[in-house]
DRENZA-153597 format. One record per residue (C-alpha): chain; x, y, z; residue in one letter; residue number from 1. Coordinates in pm, whole numbers. Example, Ala and Ser with C-alpha at 12.3 -4.5 7.8 and 13.67 -1.06 7.14 Angstrom:
<nodes>
{'A',{1230,-450,780},'a',1} {'A',{1367,-106,714},'s',2} 
</nodes>
This chain:
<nodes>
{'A',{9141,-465,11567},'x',1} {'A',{9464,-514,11380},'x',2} {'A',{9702,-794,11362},'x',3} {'A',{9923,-659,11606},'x',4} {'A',{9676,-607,11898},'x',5} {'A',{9848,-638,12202},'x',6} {'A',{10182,-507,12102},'x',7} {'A',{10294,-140,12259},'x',8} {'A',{10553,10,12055},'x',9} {'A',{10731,368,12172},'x',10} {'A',{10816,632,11965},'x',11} {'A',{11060,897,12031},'x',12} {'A',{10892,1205,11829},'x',13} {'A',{11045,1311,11531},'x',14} {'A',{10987,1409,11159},'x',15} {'A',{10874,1270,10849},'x',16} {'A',{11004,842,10811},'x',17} {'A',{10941,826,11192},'x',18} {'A',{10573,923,11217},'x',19} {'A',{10492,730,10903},'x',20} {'A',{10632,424,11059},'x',21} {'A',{10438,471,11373},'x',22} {'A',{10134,521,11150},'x',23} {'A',{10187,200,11024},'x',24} {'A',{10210,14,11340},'x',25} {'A',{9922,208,11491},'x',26} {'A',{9717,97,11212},'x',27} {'A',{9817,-227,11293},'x',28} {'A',{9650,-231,11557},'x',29} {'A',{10000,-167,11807},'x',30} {'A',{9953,83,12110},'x',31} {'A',{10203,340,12014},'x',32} {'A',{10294,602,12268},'x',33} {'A',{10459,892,12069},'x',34} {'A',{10708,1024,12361},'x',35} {'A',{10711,1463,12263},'x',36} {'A',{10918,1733,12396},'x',37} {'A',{10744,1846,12752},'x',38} {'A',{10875,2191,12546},'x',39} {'A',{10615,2120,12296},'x',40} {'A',{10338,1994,12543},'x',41} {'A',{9973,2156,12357},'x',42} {'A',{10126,2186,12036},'x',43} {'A',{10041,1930,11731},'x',44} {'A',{9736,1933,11515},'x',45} {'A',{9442,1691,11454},'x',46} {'A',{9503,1740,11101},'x',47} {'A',{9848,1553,11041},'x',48} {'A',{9716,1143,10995},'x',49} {'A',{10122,1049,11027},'x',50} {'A',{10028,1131,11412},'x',51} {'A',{9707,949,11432},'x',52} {'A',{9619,602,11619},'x',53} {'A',{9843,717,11870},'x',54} {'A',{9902,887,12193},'x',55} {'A',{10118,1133,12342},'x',56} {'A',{10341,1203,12718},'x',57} {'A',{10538,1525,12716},'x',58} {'A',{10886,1439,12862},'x',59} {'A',{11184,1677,12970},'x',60} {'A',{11469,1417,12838},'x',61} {'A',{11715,1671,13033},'x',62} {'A',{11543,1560,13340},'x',63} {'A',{11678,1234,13500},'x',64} {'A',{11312,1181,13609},'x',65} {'A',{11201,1195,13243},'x',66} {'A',{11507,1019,13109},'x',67} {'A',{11339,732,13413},'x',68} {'A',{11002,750,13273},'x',69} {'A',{11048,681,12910},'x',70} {'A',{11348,361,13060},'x',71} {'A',{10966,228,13242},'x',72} {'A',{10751,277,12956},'x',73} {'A',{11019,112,12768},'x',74} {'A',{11001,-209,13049},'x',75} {'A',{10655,-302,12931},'x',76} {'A',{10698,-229,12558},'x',77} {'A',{10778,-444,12322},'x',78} {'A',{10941,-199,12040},'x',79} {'A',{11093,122,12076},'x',80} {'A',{11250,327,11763},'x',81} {'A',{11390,658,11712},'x',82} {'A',{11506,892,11426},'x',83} {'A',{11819,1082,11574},'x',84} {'A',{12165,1116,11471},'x',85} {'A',{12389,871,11569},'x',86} {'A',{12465,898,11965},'x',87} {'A',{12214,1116,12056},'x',88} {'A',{12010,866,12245},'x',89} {'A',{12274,700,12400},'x',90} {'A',{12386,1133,12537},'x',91} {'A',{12051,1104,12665},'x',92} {'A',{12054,807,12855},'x',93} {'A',{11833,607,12598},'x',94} {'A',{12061,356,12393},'x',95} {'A',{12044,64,12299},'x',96} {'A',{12201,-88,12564},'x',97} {'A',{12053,44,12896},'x',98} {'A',{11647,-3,12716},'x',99} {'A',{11810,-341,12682},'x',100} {'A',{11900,-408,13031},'x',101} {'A',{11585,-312,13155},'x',102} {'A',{11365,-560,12884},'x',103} {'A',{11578,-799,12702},'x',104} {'A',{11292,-855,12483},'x',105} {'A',{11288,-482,12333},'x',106} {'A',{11313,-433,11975},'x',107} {'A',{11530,-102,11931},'x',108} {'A',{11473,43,11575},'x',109} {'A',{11714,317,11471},'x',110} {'A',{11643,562,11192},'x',111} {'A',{11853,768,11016},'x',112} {'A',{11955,864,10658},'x',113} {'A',{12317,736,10596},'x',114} {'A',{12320,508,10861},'x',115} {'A',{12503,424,11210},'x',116} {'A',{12803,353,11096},'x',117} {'A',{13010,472,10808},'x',118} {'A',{13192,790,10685},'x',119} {'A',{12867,996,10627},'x',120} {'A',{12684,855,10946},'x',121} {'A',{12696,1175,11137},'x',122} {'A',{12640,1476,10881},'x',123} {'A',{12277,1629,10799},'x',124} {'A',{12069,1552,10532},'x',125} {'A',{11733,1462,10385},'x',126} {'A',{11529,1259,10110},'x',127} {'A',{11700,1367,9803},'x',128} {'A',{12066,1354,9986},'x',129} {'A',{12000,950,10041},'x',130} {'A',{11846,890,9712},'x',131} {'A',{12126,1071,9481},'x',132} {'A',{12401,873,9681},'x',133} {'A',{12221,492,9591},'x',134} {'A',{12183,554,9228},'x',135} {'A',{11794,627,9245},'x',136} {'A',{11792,1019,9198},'x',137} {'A',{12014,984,8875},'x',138} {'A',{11765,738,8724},'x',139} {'A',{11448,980,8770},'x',140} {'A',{11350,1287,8518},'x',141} {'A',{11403,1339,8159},'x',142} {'A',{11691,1323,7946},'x',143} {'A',{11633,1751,7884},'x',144} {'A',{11641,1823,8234},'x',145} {'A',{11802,1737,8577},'x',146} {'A',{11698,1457,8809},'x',147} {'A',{11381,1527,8933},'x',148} {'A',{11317,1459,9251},'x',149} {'A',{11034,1186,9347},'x',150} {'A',{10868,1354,9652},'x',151} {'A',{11015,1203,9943},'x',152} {'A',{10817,920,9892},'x',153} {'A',{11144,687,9833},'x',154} {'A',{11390,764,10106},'x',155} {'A',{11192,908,10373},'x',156} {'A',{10877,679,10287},'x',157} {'A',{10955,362,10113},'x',158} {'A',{11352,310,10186},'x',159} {'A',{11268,465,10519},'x',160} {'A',{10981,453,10723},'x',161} {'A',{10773,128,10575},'x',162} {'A',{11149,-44,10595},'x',163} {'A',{11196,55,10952},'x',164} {'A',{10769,-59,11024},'x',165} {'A',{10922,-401,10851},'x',166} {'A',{11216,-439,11076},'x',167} {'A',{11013,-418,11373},'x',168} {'A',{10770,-667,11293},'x',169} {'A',{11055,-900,11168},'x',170} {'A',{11244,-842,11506},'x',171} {'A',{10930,-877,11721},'x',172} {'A',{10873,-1248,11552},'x',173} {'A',{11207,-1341,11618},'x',174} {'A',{11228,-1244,11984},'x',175} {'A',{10930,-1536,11987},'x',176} {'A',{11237,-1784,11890},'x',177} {'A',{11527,-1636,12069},'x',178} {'A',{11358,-1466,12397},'x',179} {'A',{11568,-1164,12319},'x',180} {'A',{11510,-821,12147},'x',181} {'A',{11772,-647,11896},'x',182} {'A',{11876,-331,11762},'x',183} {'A',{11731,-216,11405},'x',184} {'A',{11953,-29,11160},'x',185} {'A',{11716,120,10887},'x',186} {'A',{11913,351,10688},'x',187} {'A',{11715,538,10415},'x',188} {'A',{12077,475,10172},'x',189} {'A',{12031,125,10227},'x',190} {'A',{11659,149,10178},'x',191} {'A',{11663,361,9863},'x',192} {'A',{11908,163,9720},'x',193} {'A',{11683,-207,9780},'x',194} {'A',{11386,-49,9594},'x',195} {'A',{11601,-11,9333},'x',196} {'A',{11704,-375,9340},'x',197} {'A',{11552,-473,8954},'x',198} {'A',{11701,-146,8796},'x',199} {'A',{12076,-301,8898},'x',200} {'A',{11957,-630,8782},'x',201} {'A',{11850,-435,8457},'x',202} {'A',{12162,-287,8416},'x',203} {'A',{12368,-559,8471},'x',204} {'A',{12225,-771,8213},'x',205} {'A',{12235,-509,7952},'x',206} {'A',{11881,-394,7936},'x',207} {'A',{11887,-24,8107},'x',208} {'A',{12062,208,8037},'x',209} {'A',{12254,510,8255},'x',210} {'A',{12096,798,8057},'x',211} {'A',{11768,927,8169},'x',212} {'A',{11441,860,7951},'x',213} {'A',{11586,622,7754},'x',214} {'A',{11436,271,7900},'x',215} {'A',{11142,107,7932},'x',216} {'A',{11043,182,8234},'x',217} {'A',{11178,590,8261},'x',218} {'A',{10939,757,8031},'x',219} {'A',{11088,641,7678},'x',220} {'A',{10912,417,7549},'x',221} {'A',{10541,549,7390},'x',222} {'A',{10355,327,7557},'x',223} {'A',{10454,377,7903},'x',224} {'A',{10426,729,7995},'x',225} {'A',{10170,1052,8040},'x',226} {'A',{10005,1228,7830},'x',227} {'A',{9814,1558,7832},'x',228} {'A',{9459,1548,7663},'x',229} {'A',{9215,1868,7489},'x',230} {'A',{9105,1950,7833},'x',231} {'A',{9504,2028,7969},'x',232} {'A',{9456,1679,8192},'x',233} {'A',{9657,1380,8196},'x',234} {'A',{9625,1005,8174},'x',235} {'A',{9855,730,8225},'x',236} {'A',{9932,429,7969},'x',237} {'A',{10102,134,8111},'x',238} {'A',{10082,-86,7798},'x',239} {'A',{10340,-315,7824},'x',240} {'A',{10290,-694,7752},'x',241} {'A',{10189,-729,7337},'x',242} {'A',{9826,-800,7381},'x',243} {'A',{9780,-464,7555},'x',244} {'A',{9955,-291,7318},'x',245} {'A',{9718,-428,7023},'x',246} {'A',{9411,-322,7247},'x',247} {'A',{9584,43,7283},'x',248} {'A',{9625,33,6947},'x',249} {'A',{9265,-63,6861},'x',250} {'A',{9102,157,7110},'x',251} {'A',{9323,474,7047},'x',252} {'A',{9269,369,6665},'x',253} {'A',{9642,407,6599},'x',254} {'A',{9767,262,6246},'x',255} {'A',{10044,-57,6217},'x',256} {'A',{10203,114,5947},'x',257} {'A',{10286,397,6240},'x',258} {'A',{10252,170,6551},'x',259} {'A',{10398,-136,6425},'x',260} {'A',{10703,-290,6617},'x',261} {'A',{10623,-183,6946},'x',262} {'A',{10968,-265,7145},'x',263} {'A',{11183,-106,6828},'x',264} {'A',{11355,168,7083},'x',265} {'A',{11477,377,6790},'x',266} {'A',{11111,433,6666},'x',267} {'A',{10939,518,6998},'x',268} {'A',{11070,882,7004},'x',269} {'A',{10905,907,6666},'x',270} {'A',{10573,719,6817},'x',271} {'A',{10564,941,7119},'x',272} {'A',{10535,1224,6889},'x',273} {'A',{10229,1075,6694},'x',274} {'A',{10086,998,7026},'x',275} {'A',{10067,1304,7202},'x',276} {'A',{9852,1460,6898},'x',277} {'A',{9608,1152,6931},'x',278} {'A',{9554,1210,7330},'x',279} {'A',{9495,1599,7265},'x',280} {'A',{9229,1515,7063},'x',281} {'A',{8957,1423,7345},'x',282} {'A',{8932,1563,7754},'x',283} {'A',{9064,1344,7976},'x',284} {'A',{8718,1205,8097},'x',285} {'A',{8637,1120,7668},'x',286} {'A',{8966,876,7677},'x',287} {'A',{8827,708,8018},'x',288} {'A',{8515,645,7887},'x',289} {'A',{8713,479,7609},'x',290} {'A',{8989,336,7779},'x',291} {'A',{8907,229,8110},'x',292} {'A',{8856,-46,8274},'x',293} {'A',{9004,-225,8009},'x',294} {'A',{9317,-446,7938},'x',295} {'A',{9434,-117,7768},'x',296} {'A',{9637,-68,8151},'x',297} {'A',{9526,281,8192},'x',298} {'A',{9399,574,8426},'x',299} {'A',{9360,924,8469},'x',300} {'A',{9646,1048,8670},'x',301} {'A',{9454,1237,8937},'x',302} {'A',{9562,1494,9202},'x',303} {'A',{9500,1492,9573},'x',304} {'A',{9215,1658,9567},'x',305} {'A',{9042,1442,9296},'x',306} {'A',{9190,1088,9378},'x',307} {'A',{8950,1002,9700},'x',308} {'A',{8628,1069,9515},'x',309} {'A',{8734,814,9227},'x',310} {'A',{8443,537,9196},'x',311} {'A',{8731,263,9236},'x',312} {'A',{8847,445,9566},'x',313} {'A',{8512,522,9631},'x',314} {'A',{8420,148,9669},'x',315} {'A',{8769,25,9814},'x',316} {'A',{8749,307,10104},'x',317} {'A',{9096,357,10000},'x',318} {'A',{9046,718,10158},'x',319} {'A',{8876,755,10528},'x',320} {'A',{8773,1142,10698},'x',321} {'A',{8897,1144,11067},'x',322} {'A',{8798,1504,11251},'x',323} {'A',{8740,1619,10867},'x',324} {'A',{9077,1567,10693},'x',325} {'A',{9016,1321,10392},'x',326} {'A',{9359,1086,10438},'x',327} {'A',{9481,737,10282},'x',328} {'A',{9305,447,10500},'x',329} {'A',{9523,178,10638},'x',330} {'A',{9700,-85,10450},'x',331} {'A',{9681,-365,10379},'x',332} {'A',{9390,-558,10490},'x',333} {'A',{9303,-837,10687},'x',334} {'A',{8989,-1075,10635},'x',335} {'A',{9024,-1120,11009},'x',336} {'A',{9213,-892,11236},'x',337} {'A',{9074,-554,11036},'x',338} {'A',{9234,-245,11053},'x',339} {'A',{9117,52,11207},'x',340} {'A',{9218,385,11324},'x',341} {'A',{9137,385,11687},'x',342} {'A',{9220,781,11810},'x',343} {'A',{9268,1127,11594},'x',344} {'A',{9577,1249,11590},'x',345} {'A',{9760,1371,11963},'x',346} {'A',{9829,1689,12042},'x',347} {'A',{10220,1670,12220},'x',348} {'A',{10122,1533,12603},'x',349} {'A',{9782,1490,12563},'x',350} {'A',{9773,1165,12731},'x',351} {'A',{10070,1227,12967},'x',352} {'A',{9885,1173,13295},'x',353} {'A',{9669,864,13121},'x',354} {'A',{10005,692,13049},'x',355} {'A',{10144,776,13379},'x',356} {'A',{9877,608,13572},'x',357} {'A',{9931,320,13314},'x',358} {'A',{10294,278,13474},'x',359} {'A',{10110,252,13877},'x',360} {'A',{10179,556,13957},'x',361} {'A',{9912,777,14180},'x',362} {'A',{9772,1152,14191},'x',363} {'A',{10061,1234,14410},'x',364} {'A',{10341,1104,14205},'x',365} {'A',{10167,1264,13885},'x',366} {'A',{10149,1602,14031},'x',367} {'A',{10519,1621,14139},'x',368} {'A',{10621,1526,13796},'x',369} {'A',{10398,1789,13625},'x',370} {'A',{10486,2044,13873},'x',371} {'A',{10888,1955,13822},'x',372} {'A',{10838,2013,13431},'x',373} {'A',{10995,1655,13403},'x',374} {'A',{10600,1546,13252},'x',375} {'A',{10399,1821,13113},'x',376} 
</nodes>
């Protein structure tokens, strides 16, 4: 069991950084009640992983009844986070304040993209809304084209969700000191723009540049980048550090008098050029055979449906099958308390009556709530 056995965290149902944070803690090895719509009891799949390790009560939070079942579940939890706007929990009954007065200990995590406070706090938006406004959209792409958006892998997923998963953990160790929970502003702004804390540094010290494609690290330079080989596949160089670049160099059989002066930005352009004829001239499995494994800092850039039968991810178990959807395992591991994923993914209110009975309540009690529509 995972590291934070013991711990039940609560999690008012939502989309996209919300889940993934739940994930996390479920993987954990936290009991994570996802709280669902009673609207939406049956619905859900056992194909979305975001959902899995976790189970599910169907509440009507228009129903003073439900509004009282989530404020008990909340009495013996130790976390409980949502992904609202700003207010809407505290409309319903919810907030901060009255969890608070019920467990003193509570951690309260609060996701959203701009934030809980500021001009923007209240308007709609998504990933590549929180991204453009912290600088990290405008640093993404090629200098021929727009921004390109990254996924939502940095505000919903990295600035977002794993930031919020952080918080929690941070404020449940710190209630061990102080004997008192707190609330947990995780803003995907604030998130997007801390994963883009060595680009500022960068570009304060001189050493990147605003324009797109024209750094080290942003698809300029020759040896860090993608290129397409004979087959119409890609690899990856990552080439970096000198001594890498002379085994590149060696194993791709590229000349000095063309590959000389490797951190001489006005020349890579030029070497860019000279590389992508070199990688069409084998598939992309020829150049792995060649490349690696080695000190070259290489590998094939796979897709989704080729990644989790790589030998390396192969022998990690990087990918796991749970009721036959191939899906990223848990991370990262523990020599002692191992991760696991205990349950498949809840349908909304599958374990409503389960969880009920976990608060003392009897058949009687359970059967007035379903019949009310307050639980379903």
């Amino acid at each position: 069991m995972g590291p934070l056995k013991g711990t039940k965290i609560i999690e008012m149902a939502g989309i996209g950084p919300g889940p993934f944070c739940g994930m996390i803690l479920a993987d954990l090895g936290a009991e994570v009640i996802r709280v669902d719509r009673a609207s939406a009891a049956g619905t859900g799949s056992r194909e979305e992983p975001a959902n899995r390790g976790k189970k599910s009560i169907a509440v009507d939070l228009k129903s003073p009844e439900g509004v009282e079942i989530v404020l008990k579940l909340s009495e013996k939890a130790d976390a409980i986070f949502e992904g609202f706007r700003p207010g809407v929990m505290e409309r319903l009954g919810l907030g901060p304040d009255v969890c608070q007065s019920r467990n003193e200990k509570i951690v309260y995590g609060r996701m959203t993209g701009w934030g809980q406070t500021g001009p923007l706090a209240n308007a709609a938006g998504h990933d590549i809304n929180y991204i453009a406004l912290s600088g990290a959209l405008a640093a993404i792409g090629r200098n021929d084209s727009p921004p390109v958006p990254p996924l939502n892998l940095i505000g919903d997923f990295g600035g977002g969700g794993m930031l919020l998963a952080l918080g929690i953990v941070a404020a449940l160790l710190e209630v061990k000191t102080s004997g008192k929970g707190q609330v947990i502003d995780a803003a995907m702004t604030d998130g997007s723009s801390l994963l883009m804390t060595m680009m500022y540094s960068m570009h304060k010290s001189g050493f990147w540049n605003l324009e797109r494609q024209t750094n080290l690290l942003d698809g300029a330079a020759h040896f860090y980048d993608t290129y397409e080989c004979k087959d119409g596949k890609y690899i990856s160089l990552g080439s970096i550090e000198p001594q890498f670049y002379a085994l590149l160099c060696e194993k791709a059989e590229l000349s000095q008098d063309d590959f000389g002066d490797q951190m001489k930005r006005d020349t890579w352009e030029h070497k860019k050029n000279l590389l992508k004829e070199v990688f069409l001239n084998k598939t992309r499995d020829e150049w792995c055979e060649i490349m690696e494994g080695s000190d070259v800092c290489f590998a094939p850039v796979l897709d989704m449906s080729e990644a989790p039968s790589h030998p390396h991810n192969v022998a990690r178990k990087t990918f796991i099958e749970i009721e036959g959807v191939m899906q990223p395992a848990p991370a990262p591991r523990f020599d002692r308390t191992e991760n696991e994923v205990l349950l498949p993914p809840a349908l909304a209110g599958e374990h409503s009556k389960e969880i009920l009975e976990s608060l003392g309540m009897d058949e009687i009690e359970i059967t007035r709530l379903l019949d009310s529509g307050s639980i379903a």
